[in-house]
N, C-alpha and C positions, 0 to 999 in steps of 0.2 A: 504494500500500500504506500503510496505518494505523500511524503511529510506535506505538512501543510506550513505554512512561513507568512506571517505579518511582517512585511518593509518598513516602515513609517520614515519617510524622506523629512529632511531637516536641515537646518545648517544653511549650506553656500547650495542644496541642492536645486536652487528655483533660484532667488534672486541672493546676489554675493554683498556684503557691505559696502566694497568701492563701484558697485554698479548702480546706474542709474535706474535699470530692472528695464527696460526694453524687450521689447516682443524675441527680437533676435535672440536678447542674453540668456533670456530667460528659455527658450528652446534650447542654446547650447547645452545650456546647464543640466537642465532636465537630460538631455541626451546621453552625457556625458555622465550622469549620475548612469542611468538606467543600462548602460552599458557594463556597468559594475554588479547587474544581477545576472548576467545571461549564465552565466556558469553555475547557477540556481535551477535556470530553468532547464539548460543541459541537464542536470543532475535528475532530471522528471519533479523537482518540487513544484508542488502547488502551492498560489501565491497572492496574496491581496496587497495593496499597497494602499498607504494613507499619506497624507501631508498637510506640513505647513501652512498658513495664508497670513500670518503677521505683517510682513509689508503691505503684500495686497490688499487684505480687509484695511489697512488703514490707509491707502490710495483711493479705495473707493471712498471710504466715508469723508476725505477731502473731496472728490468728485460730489460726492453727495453738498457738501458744503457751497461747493463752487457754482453747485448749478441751481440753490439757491437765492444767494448772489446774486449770481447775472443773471439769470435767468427768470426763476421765480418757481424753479421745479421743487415739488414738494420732497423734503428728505424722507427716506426710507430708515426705518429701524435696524439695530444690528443684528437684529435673527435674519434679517434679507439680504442685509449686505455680507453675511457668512455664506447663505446659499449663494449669493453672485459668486462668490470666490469659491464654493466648493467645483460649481460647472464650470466657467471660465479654465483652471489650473487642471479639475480632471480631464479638460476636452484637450489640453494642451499635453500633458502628463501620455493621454489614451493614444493621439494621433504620433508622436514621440515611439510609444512606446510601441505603435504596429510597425512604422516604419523598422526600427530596432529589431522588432522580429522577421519581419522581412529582410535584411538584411544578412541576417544568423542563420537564413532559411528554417527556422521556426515557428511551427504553427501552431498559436494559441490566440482563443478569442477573448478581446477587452470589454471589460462595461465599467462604466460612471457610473456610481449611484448619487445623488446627493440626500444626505440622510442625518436623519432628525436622532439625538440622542436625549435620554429622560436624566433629568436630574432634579433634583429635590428645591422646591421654591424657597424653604425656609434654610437652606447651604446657610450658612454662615459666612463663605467666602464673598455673598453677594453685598455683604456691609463692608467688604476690605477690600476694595481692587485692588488688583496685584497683577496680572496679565499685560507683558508687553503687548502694544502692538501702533501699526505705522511705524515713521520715519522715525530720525533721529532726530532731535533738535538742541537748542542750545539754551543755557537758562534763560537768557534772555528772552527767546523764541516759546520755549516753553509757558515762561510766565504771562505774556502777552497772551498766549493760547487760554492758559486758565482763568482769567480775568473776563477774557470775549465769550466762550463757549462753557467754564466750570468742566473742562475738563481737570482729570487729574493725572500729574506725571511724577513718575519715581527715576531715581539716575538711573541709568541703562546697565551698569557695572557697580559695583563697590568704589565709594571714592572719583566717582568718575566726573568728568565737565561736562557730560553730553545726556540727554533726556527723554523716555518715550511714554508715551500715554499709557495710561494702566486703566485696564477693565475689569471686573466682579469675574473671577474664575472659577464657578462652582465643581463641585466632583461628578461625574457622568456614572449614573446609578445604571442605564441598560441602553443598547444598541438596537434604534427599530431594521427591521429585516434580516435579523442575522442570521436568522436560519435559512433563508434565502440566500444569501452570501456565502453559508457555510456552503448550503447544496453546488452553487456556482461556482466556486471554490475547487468544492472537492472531485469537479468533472473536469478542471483543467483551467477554466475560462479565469482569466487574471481581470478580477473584480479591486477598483479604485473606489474606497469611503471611506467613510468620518473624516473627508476632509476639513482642515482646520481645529479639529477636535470634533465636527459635526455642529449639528444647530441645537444648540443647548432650549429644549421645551420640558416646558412641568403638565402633570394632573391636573385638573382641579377634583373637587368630591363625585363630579358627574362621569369622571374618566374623561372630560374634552381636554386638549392640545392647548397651552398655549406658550407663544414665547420670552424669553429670558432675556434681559440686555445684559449679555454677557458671553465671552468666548468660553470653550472648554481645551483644558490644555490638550494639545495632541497625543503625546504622548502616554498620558494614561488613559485618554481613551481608545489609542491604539493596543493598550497592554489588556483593557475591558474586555475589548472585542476580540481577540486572540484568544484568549480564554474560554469568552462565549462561543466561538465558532472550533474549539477543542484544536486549536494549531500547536504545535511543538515547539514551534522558535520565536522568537521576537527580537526582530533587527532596529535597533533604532539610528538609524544616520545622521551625523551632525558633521558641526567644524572643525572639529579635535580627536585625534587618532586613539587615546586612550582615557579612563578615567584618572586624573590625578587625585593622590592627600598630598596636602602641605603646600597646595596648588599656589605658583607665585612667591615661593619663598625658599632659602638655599637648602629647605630638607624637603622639596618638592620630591615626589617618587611617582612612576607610574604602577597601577595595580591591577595585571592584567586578567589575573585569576582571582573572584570573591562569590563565598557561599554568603548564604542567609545573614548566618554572623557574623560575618566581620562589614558584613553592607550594611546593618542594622546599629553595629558600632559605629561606623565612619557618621552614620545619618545624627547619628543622637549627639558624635562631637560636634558637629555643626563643618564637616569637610568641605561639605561640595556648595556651591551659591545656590540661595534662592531662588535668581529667575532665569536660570539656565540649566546648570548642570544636574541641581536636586530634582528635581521633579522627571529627569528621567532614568534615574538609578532608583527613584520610586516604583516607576511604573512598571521597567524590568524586574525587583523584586518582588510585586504585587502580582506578575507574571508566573513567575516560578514559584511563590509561596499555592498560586492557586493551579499547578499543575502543568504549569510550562517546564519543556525541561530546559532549556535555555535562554539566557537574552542577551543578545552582544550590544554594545553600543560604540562606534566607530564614525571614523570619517568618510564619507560617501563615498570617495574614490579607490579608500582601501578595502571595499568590503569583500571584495573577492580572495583577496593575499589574507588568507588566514593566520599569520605570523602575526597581525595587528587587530587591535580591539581587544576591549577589554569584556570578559563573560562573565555574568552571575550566574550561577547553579544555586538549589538548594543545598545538595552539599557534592562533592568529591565521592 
């Protein structure tokens, strides 16, 4: 039987830092990522892919702003402007990604889902933004923004001059379709969701839909959904070839092998940063605590040269 494998792209794997995110770059990138899984798909795994949308969601909701402005066009809410960016990246990501097989002369069918994930109204996370997303900007730029619109921004790094907008990131309680994804999945067809983290929607007492102003982090709802659809592996792609301790300082070390405990130690010393690195050594451990047997988290270009990445197992 065909492993099953959660991707979740990240990092430089869509748009880069020193890019201005262009239709072009942004196809390289995807390419040039996606070319780092054929030897997945050589292997016969079966594969779903997730991603990012932090710049993008925060380019439209500028779009949204600008056409206000000039225009007079009504803004749209952020549960819309996630689905813009889940179809826009998966139509790009999907068409990318035949090409690529085409290429490899491999034949396997794509689908887009864009797809709604459940999470609890009363999250706690929805009184504390904490979610990067959009561009960078500078205090200056920052403060002007919070004054005009009441946004709110936190530095972008520890210590850092530069600043991005923070949104309510509640926790993703279940995945709608995913036994459809699984079924899809598990007959070959390389199924693209929960991009962004999905469209963060609640219950109300009736069971009706509705939505959240708030992103969900990707990464653990890529680690959700792995779970729910019974996958084995969880890849998550980013900037950085391994997980550092001591990260930024002369007793920096790379740690390329960690079970349960010693991930569970590094989390509680406060290792890894809050709005980057923590939250995906979370989601790989929420991964394999709930029956994954593994999760790597790497840099998108290395993910083939197994020599690199760093893996959590439950244990050895």
């Amino acid at each position: 039987m065909s492993k099953l494998a959660v991707i979740a792209l990240g990092g430089n794997a869509i748009i880069r830092n020193d890019q201005k995110g262009t239709i072009q770059e942004q196809d390289d990138n995807v390419m040039a990522t996606l070319e780092n899984i054929v030897y997945l798909i050589k292997e016969g795994y079966n594969i779903v892919l997730s991603h990012g949308n932090g710049p993008q969601v925060g380019n439209i909701l500028m779009r949204n702003d600008a056409g206000e402005q000039n225009y007079g066009i009504a803004q749209m809410p952020l549960d819309i402007c996630v689905a813009d960016s889940q179809g826009g990246i998966g139509y790009m990501i999907e068409r990318n990604l035949r090409n690529m097989l085409r290429k490899h002369g491999l034949k396997r069918d794509v689908l887009t889902l864009v797809t709604q994930v459940l999470v609890d109204k009363d999250d706690p996370a929805i009184l504390n933004p904490s979610k990067r997303i959009g561009k960078v900007y500078s205090k200056e730029e920052a403060d002007i923004l919070h004054e005009k619109k009441s946004w709110i921004f936190k530095e972008n790094a520890p210590n850092s001059d530069k600043y991005r907008r923070v949104v309510p990131s509640p926790k993703p309680k279940d995945i709608f379709n995913k036994e459809s994804i699984a079924a899809l999945a598990n007959t070959g067809v390389i199924v693209i969701t929960v991009g962004g983290g999905g469209i963060p929607v609640y219950k109300d007492q009736n069971g009706m839909l509705h939505p959240v102003e708030g992103v969900i982090d990707k990464d653990l709802a890529s680690s959700l959904l792995a779970t729910k659809i019974g996958a084995q592996e969880l890849y998550i792609l980013t900037d950085v070839e391994y997980i550092f301790i001591n990260y930024n300082t002369p007793e920096q070390q790379i740690v390329e092998f960690l079970d349960e405990k010693d991930t569970i130690k590094y989390l509680e010393q406060g290792q890894f940063g809050e709005g980057n690195m923590r939250p995906k050594i979370e989601a790989a451990l929420q991964f394999v605590q709930n029956g994954g047997e593994k999760s790597v988290i790497t840099k998108s270009d290395k993910l083939e040269d197994r020599k690199y990445g760093s893996k959590i197992t439950l244990k050895y």
